[in-house]
mmCIF file as Biopython writes it, N, C-alpha, C and O atoms, coordinates in Angstrom:
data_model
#
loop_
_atom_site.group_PDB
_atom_site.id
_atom_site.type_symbol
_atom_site.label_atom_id
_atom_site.label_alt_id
_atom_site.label_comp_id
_atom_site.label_asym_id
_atom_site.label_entity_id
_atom_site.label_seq_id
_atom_site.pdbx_PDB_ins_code
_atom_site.Cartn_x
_atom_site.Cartn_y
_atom_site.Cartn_z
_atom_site.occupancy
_atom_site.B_iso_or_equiv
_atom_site.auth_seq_id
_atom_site.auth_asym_id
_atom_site.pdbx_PDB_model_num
ATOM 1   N N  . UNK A ? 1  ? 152.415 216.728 -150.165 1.0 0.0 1  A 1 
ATOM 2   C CA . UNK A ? 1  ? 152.561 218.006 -149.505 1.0 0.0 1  A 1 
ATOM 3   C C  . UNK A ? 1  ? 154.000 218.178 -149.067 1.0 0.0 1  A 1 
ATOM 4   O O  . UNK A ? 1  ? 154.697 217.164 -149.043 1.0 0.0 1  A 1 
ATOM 5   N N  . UNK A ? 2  ? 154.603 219.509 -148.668 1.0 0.0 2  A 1 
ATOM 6   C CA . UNK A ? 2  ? 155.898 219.548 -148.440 1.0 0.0 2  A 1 
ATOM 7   C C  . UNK A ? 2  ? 155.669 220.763 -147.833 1.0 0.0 2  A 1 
ATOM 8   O O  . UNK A ? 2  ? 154.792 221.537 -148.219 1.0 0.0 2  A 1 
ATOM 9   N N  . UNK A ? 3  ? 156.513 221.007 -146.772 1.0 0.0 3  A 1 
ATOM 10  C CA . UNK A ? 3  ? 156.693 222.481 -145.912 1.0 0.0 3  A 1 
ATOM 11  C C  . UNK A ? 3  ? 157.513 223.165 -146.113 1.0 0.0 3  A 1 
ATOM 12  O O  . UNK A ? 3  ? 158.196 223.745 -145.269 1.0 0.0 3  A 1 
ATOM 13  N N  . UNK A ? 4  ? 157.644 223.253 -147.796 1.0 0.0 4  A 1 
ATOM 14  C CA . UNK A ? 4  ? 158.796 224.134 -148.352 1.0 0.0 4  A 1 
ATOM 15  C C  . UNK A ? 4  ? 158.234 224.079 -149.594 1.0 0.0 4  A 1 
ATOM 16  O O  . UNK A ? 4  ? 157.450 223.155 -149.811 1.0 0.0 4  A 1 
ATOM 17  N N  . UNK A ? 5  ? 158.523 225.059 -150.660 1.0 0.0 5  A 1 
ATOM 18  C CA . UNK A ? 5  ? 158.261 225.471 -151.888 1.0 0.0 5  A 1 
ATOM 19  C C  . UNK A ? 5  ? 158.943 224.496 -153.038 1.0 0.0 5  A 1 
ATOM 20  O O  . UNK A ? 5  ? 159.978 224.112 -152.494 1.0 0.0 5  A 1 
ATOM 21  N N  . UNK A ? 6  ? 158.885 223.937 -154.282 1.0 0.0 6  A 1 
ATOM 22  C CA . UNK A ? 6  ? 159.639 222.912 -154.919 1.0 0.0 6  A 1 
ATOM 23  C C  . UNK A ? 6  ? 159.787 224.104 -155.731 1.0 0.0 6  A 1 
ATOM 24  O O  . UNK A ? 6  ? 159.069 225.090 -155.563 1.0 0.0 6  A 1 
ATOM 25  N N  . UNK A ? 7  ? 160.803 224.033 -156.707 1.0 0.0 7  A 1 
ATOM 26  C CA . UNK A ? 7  ? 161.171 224.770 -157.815 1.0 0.0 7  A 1 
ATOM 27  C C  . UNK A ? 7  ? 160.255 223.977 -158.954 1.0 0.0 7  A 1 
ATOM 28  O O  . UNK A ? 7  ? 159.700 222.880 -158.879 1.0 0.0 7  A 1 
ATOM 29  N N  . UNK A ? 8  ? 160.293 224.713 -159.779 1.0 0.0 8  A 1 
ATOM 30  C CA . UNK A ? 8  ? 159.496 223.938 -161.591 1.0 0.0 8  A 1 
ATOM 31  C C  . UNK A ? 8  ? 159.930 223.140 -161.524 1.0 0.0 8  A 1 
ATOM 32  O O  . UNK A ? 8  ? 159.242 222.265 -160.998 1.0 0.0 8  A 1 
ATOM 33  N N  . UNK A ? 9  ? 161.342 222.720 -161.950 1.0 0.0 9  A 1 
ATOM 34  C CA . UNK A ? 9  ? 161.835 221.364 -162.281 1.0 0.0 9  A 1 
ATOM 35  C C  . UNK A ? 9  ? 161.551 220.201 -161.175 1.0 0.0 9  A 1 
ATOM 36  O O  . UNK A ? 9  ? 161.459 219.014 -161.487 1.0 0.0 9  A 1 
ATOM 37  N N  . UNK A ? 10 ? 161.461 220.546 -160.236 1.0 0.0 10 A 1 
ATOM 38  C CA . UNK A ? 10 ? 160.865 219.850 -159.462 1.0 0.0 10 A 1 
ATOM 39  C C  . UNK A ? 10 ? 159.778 218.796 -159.497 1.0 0.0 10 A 1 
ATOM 40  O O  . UNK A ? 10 ? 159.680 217.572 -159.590 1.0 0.0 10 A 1 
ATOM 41  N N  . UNK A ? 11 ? 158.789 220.173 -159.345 1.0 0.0 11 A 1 
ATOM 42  C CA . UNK A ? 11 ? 157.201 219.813 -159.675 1.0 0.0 11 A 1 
ATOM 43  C C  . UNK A ? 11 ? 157.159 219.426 -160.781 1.0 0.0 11 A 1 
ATOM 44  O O  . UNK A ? 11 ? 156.154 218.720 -160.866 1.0 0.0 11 A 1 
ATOM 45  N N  . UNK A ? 12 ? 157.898 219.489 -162.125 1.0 0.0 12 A 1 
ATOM 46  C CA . UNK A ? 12 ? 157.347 218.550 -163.498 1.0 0.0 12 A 1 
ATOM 47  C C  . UNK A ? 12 ? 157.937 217.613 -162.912 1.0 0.0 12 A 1 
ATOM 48  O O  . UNK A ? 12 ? 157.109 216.741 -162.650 1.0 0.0 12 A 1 
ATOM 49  N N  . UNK A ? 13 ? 159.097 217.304 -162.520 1.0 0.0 13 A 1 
ATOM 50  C CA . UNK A ? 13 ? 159.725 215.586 -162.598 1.0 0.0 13 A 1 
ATOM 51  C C  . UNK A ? 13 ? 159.012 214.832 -161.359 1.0 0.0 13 A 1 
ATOM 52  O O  . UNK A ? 13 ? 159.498 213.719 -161.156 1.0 0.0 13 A 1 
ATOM 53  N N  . UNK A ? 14 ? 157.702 215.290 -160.270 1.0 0.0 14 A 1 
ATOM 54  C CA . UNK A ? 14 ? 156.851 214.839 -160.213 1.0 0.0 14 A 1 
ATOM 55  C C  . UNK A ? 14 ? 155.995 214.561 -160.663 1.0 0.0 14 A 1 
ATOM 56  O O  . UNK A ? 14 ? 155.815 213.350 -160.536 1.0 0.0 14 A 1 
ATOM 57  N N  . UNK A ? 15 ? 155.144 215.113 -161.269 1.0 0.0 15 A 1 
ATOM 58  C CA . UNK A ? 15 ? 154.527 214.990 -161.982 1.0 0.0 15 A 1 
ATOM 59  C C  . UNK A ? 15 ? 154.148 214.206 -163.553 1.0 0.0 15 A 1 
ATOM 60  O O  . UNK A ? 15 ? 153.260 213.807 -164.307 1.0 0.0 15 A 1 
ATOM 61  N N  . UNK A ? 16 ? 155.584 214.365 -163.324 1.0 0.0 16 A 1 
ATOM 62  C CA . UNK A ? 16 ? 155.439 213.465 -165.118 1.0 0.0 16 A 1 
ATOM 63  C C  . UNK A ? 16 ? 156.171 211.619 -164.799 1.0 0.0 16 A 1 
ATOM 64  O O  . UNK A ? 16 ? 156.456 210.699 -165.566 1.0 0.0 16 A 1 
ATOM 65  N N  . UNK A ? 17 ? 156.244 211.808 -163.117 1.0 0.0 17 A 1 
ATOM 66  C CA . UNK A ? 17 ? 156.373 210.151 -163.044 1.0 0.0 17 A 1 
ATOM 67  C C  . UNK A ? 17 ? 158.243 209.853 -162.101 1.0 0.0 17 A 1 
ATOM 68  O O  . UNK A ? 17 ? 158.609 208.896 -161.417 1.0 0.0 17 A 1 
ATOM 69  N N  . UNK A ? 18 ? 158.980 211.103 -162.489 1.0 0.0 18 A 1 
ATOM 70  C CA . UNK A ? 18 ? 160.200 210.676 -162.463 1.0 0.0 18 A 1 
ATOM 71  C C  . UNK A ? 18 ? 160.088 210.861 -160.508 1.0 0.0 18 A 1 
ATOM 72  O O  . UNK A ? 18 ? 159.096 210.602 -159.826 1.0 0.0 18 A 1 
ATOM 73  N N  . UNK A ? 19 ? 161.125 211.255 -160.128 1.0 0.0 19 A 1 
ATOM 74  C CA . UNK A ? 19 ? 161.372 211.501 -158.540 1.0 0.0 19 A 1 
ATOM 75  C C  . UNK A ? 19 ? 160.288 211.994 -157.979 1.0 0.0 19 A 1 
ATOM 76  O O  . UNK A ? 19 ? 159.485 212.868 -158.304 1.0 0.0 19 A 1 
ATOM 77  N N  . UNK A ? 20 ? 160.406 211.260 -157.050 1.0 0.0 20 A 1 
ATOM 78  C CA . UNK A ? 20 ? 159.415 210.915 -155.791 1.0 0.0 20 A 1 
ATOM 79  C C  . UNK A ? 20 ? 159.689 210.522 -154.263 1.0 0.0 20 A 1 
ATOM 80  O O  . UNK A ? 20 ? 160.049 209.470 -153.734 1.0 0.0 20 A 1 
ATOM 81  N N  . UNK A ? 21 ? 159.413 211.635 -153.831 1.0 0.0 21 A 1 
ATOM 82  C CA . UNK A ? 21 ? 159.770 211.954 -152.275 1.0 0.0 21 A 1 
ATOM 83  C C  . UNK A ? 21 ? 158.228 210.879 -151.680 1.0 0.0 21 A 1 
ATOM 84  O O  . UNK A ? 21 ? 157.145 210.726 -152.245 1.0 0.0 21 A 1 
ATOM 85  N N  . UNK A ? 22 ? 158.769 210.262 -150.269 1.0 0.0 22 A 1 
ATOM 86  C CA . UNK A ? 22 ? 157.781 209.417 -149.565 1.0 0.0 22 A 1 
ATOM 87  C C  . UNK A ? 22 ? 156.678 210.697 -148.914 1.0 0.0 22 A 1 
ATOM 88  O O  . UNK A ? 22 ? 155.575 210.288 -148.552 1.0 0.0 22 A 1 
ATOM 89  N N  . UNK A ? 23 ? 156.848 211.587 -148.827 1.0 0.0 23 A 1 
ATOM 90  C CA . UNK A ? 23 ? 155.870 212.568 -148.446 1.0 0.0 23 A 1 
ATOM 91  C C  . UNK A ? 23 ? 154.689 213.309 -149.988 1.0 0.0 23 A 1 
ATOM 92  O O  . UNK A ? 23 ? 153.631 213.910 -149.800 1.0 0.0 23 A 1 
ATOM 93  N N  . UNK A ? 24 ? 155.095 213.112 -150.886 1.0 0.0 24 A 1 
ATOM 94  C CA . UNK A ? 24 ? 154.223 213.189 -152.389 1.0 0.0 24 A 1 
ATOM 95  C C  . UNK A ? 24 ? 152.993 212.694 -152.129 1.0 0.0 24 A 1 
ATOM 96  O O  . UNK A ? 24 ? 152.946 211.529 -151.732 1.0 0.0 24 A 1 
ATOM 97  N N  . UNK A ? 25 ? 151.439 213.624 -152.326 1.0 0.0 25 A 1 
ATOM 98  C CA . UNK A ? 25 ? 150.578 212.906 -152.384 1.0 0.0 25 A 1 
ATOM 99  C C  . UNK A ? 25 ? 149.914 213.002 -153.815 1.0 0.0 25 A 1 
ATOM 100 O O  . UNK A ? 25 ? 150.412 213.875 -154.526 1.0 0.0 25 A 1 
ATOM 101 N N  . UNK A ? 26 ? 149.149 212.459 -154.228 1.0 0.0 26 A 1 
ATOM 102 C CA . UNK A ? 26 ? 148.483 212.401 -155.300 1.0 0.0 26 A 1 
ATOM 103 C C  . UNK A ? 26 ? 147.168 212.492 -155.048 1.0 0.0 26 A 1 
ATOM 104 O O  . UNK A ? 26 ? 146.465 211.532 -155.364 1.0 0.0 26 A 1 
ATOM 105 N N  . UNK A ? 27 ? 146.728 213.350 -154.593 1.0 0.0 27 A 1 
ATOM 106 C CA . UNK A ? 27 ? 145.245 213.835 -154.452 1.0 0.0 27 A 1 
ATOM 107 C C  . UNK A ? 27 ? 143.827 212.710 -155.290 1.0 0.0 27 A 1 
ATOM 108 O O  . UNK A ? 27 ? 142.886 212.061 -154.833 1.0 0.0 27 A 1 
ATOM 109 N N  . UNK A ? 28 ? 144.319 212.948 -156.568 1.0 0.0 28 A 1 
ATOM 110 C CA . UNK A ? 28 ? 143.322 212.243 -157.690 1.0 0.0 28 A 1 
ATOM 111 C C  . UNK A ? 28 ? 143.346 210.939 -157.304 1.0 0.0 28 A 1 
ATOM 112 O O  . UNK A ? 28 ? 142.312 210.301 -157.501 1.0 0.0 28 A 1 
ATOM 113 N N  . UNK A ? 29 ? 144.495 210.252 -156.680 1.0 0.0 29 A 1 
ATOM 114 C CA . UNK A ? 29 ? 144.550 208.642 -156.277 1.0 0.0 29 A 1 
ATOM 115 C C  . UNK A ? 29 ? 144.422 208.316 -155.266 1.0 0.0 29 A 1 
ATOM 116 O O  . UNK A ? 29 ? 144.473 207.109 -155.026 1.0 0.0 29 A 1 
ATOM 117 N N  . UNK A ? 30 ? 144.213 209.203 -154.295 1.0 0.0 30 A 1 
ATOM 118 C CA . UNK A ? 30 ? 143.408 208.501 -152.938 1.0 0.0 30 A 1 
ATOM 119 C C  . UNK A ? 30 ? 142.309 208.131 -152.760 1.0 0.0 30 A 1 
ATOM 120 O O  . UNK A ? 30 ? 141.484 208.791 -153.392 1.0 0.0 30 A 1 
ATOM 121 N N  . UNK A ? 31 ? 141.850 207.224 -152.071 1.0 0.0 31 A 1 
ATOM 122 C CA . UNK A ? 31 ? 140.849 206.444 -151.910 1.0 0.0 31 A 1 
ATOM 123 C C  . UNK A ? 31 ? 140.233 207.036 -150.274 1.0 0.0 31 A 1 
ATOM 124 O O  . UNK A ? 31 ? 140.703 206.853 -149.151 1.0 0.0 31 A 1 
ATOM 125 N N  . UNK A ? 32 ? 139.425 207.537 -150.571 1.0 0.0 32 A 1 
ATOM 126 C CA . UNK A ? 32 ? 138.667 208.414 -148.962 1.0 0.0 32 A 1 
ATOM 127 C C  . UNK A ? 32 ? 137.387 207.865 -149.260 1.0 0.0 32 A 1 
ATOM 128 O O  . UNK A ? 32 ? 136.955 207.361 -150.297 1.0 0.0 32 A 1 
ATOM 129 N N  . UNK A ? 33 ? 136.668 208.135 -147.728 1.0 0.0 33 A 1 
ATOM 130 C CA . UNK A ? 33 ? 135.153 208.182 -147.646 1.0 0.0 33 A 1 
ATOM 131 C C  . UNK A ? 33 ? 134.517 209.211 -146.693 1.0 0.0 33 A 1 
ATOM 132 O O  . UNK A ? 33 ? 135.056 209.594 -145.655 1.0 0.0 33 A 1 
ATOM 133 N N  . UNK A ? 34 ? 133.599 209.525 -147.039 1.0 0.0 34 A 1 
ATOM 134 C CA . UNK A ? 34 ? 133.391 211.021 -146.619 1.0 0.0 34 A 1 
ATOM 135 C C  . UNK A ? 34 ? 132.548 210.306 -145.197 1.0 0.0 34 A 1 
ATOM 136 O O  . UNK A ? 34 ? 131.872 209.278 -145.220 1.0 0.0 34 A 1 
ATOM 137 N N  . UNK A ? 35 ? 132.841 211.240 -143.932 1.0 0.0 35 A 1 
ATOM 138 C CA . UNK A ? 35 ? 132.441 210.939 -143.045 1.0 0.0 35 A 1 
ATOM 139 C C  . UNK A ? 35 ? 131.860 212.224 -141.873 1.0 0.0 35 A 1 
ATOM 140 O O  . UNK A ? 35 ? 132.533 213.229 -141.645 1.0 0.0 35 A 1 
ATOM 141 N N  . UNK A ? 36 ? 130.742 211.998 -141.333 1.0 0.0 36 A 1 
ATOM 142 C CA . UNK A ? 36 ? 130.431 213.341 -140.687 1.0 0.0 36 A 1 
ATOM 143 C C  . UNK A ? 36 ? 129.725 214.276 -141.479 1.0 0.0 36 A 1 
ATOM 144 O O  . UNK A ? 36 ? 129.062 213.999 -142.479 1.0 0.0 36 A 1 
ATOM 145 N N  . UNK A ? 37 ? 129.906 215.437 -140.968 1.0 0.0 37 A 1 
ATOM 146 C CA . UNK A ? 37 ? 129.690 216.919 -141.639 1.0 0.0 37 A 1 
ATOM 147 C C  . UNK A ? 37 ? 130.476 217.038 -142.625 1.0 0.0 37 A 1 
ATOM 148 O O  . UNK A ? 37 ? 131.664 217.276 -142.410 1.0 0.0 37 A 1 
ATOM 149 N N  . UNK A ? 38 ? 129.934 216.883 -144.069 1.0 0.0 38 A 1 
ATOM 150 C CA . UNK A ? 38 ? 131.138 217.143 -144.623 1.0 0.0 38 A 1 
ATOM 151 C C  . UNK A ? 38 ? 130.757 218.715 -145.959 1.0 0.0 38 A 1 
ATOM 152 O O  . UNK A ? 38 ? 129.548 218.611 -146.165 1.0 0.0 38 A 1 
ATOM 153 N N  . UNK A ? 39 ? 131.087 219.466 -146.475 1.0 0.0 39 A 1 
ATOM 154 C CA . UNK A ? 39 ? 130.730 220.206 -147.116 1.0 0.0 39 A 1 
ATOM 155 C C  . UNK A ? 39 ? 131.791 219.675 -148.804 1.0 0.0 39 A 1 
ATOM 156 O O  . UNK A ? 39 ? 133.000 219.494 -148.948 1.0 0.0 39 A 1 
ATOM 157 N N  . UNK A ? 40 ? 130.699 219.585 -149.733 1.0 0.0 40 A 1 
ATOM 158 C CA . UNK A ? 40 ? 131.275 219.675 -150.846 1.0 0.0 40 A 1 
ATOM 159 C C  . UNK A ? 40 ? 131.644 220.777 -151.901 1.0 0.0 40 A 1 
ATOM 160 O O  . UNK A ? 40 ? 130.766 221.115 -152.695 1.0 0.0 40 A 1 
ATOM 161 N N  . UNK A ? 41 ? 132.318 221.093 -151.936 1.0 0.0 41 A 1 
ATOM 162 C CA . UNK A ? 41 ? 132.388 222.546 -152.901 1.0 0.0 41 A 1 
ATOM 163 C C  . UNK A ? 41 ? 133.004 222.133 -154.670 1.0 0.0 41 A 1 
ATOM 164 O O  . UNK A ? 41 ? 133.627 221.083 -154.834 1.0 0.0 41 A 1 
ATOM 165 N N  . UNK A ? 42 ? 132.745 223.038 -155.812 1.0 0.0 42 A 1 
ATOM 166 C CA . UNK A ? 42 ? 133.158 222.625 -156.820 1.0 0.0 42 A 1 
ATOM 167 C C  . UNK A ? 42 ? 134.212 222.974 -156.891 1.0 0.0 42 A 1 
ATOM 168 O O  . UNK A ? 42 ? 134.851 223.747 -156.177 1.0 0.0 42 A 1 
ATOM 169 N N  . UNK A ? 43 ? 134.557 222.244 -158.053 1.0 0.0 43 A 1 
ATOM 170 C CA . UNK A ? 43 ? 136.512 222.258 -158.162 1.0 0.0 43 A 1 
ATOM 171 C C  . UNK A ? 43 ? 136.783 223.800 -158.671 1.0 0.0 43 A 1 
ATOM 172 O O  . UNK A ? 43 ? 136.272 224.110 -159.747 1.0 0.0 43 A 1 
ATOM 173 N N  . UNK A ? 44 ? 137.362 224.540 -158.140 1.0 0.0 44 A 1 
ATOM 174 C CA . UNK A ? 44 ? 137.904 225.676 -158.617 1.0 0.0 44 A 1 
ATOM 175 C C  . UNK A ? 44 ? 138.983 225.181 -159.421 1.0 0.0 44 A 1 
ATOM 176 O O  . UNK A ? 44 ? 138.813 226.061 -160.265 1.0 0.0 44 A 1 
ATOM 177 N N  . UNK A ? 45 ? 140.160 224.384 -159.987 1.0 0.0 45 A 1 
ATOM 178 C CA . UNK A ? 45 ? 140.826 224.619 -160.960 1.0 0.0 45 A 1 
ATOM 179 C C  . UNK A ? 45 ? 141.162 223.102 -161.781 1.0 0.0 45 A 1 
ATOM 180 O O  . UNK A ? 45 ? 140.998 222.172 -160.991 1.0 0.0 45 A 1 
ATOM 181 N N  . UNK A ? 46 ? 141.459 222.778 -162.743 1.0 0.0 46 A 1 
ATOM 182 C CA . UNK A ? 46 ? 141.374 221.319 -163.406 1.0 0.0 46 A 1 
ATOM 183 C C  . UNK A ? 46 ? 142.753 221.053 -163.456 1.0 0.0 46 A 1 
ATOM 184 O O  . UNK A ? 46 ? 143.159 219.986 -163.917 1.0 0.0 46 A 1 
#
C-alpha cells in the first residue's frame, strides 16, 4: 500500500519482481486467519 499514486512504470517494476519499497504488500502472499465476524465476498477482479 502507499499514500500516494505510483506511475505505470512503477507498478510494472513491482510487479514483475524489480524495485521494492519496505511498505509493498503482496496480498496473494500473506498468510492470515480469519478471526471473529468475518464476511466473505467473491473476488470482483483476477
Amino acid at each position: 500500500m502507499w499514500d500516494f499514486v505510483l506511475p505505470p512504470e512503477e507498478i510494472r517494476a513491482v510487479t514483475t519482481g524489480g524495485v521494492s519499497t519496505p511498505n509493498f504488500l503482496n496480498w496473494q502472499e500473506l498468510k492470515y486467519e480469519t478471526r471473529g465476524e468475518v464476511f466473505l465476498k467473491d473476488q470482483l477482479w483476477s
